[in-house]
Steps between C-alpha positions, in 0.01 A plus 500: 500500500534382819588112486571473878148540617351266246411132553718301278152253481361800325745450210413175239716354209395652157747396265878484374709482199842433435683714751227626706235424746158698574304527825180713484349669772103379614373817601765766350553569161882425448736200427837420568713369295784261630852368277529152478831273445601125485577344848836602660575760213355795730654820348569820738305743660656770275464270207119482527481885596640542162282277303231571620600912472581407092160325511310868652723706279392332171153511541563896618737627236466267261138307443296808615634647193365251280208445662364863680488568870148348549614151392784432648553488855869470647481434839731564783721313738460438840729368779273226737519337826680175423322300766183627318663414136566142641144412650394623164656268264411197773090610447531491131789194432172245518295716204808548257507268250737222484657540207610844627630348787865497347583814603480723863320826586790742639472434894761723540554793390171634601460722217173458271314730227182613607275567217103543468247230424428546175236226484300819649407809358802755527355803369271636713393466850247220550255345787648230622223257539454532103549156359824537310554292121837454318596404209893398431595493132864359394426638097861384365621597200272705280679518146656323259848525454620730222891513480682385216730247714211242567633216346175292459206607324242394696632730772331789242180278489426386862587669830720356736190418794325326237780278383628460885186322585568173338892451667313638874247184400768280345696569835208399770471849571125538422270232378356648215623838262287840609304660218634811598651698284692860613458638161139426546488736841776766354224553181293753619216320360237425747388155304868442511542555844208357658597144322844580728359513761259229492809299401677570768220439747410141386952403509583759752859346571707808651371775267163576667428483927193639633450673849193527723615739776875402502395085475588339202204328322542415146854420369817283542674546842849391356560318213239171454194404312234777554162391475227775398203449680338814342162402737707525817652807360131632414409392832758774645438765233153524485434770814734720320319452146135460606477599846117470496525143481205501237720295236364147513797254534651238274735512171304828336582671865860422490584575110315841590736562767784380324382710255460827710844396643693543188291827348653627864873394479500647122373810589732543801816420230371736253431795792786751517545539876791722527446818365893593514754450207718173539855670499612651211604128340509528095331205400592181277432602129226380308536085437517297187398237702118345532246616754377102497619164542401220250485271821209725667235223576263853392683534179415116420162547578442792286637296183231217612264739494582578094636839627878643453505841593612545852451808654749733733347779680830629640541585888451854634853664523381505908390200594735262663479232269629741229851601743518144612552422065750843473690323761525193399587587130832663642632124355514600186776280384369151648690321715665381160618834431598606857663139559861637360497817672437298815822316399674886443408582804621188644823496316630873652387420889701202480809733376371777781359348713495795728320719221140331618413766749563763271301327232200471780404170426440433864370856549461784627138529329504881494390747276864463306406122402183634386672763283669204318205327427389751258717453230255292257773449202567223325817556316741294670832705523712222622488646857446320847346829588237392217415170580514543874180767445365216282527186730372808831202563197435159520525402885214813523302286194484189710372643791188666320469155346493325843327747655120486688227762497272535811134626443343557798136519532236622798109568391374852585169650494401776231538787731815416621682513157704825400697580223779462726420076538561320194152308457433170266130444459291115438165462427407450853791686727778750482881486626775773590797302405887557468762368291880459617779272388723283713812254451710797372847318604768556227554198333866338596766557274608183528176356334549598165692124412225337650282689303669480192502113531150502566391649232637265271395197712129651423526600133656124406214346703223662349659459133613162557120399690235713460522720153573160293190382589307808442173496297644654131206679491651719776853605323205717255420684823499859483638527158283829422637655783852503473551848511403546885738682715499590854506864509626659848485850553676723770390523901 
């Protein structure tokens, strides 16, 4: 890629998180990805070679194996011009938010990740002037937590998204809770999932963006009241959908589309796309736990209705949905459970202190921290060894919670499908489409207090404000299906 003969006006803001900045490319099909830190707390240029070289490695040796070589794209670094790095971040300092104003993009080190656009198709090659749609789910957690150290019993009953929404609201965060429920999306269940989506489409807040050819047109830009204008969004959607225009306009035209739109997003998550085996990762054993959450807004509705069965399709073993759950259910003790072997962990650094290369906490991400991954026992032995590959089990867990999957779609004609384009078909068009998965950074070590004091902060709020004033009617829900497990079978 040759930065030096590109326009850095060419280049526009397209996001950030919490250590990184994004810059997309108008007319090529790559992003780079910047570090960020706090004012005047600037780390070295061999610092952020080596973060950002953990951050490639992981996704390479480590995430591809969870997730297959079609999903999962690593990137590479590259070394730029720092004139050109520096008339970069002056173009897009006026589009970034302010509340991520707190922290710098690295000036000067000059090194960056370059990465592709995944908010385009990455598949197969594709005409250019082909209007481009993306959508950007955030699914979060998809199961209910099944070790025996949760502590509360309404962790067993209602997932941790669900009870989360009420503190986010509680807190200012969001105005009002999402009817979105990940257990909902993780079912299999096409009913199930469709009343997902739709969920998260009327309170998008961070867990659903949509892109028309790289420009973001439906979805929070940071974190602020979102409003869903599904008409505007209809407005936008409706070449792709019905590109004969012969759909007359008003609210029938944009539930159709809406309607199209989410039969095309399920579709895409139920596909399997990469026809190669994810690794050779033995998978989390069947559950005890529930493949539903008492909370689900679709659960509620189904009791309303004088119905109680609820029904779980199950994921195909290679869709990503279904690795996205094998992932995440590497935390099988809770953070209850792993909470003390944290503290283990803690105890011998601070007595060798020296030992925490060796014990790769920091990385290398090769193919040896892999190999300790795979050990899926239980049976504590008393060993740091033990609950080190615990709390590393868990670290992978929260990035497949936290992650976002990227379906890309472009509308083709009939004779220019093959069996080697993935195609999704609506009642009026068709789409070659891919699906990848991006924010793949290994969770920080150092998180694990936070998030063990979080979860407590959100259990006590929803017992203490929200399940004491439940209906009673609900506590009877799903009482003739106690007996449903979430069954996972090997990659």
């Amino acid at each position: 890629m040759e930065v030096e003969k590109m326009d850095e006006n060419e280049w526009k803001y397209h996001g950030e998180g919490n250590q990184s900045l994004v810059v997309s490319h108008c007319q090529r099909c790559v992003v780079l990805r910047f570090l960020k830190s706090p004012p005047n707390q600037n780390k070295t240029r061999e610092e952020i070679l080596h973060h950002l070289q953990n951050i490639v490695d992981f996704g390479k040796h480590v995430m591809k194996q969870f997730f297959g070589e079609n999903y999962v794209y690593h990137g590479e670094i590259i070394q730029l011009p720092l004139d050109f790095v520096r008339q970069l971040c002056l173009k897009i300092q006026p589009e970034r938010p302010e509340c991520r104003c707190d922290k710098d993009m690295d000036t000067l080190s000059g090194y960056a990740m370059c990465l592709p656009n995944l908010t385009r198709p990455q598949t197969f090659r594709f005409a250019e002037h082909r209007p481009i749609l993306c959508i950007e789910i955030k699914p979060k957690c998809g199961f209910i937590p099944f070790s025996s150290h949760v502590s509360q019993e309404i962790k067993h009953k209602v997932c941790r998204y669900c009870m989360h929404q009420h503190l986010k609201v509680a807190n200012g965060k969001w105005k009002r809770p999402s009817k979105y429920c990940p257990l909902d999306l993780f079912s299999g269940n096409k009913q199930r999932m469709h009343f997902a989506l739709k969920s998260l489409l009327q309170e998008a807040q961070n867990n659903l963006k949509i892109f028309k050819n790289g420009e973001l047109i439906y979805g929070c830009k940071d974190d602020q009241d979102c409003v869903s204008d599904w008409n505007e969004l209809a407005r936008h959607l409706k070449p792709f959908f019905f590109p004969s225009n012969g759909l007359v306009s008003g609210p029938h035209c944009t539930r159709t589309i809406v309607k199209e739109l989410i039969h095309v997003i399920t579709m895409a998550l139920l596909s399997s796309t990469d026809t190669c085996r994810a690794g050779h990762m033995k998978t989390v054993p069947i559950s005890q736990g529930r493949s539903y959450c008492e909370a689900s807004a679709f659960n509620k509705e189904l009791v309303r209705n004088g119905k109680h069965k609820l029904e779980s399709s199950g994921l195909p073993r290679g869709c990503l949905l279904y690795k996205t759950l094998q992932a995440q259910m590497l935390d099988m003790l809770d953070i209850e459970g792993l909470y003390p072997l944290y503290s283990r962990v803690e105890q011998y650094l601070e007595e060798f202190p020296e030992e925490r290369s060796t014990l790769q906490i920091d990385g290398p991400y090769n193919e040896a921290f892999y190999e300790k991954l795979l050990d899926l026992s239980l049976e504590d032995d008393g060993t740091v060894a033990f609950a080190l590959t615990k709390v590393q089990q868990y670290r992978i867990a929260m990035t497949a919670k936290d992650c976002s999957i990227m379906i890309a779609l472009s509308p083709c004609l009939q004779d220019e499908c093959s069996e080697h384009r993935p195609v999704v078909l609506t009642s009026k068009s068709r789409f070659t489409f891919s699906v990848s998965v991006l924010d793949l950074d290994l969770k920080p070590y150092e998180s694990i207090p936070h998030q063990y004091k979080l979860d407590g902060e959100i259990v006590n709020y929803y017992l203490k404000n929200v399940q004491a004033k439940e209906d009673p009617v609900m506590s009877n829900l799903f009482k003739e299906n106690e007996d449903c497990t979430l069954v996972l079978h090997k990659v």
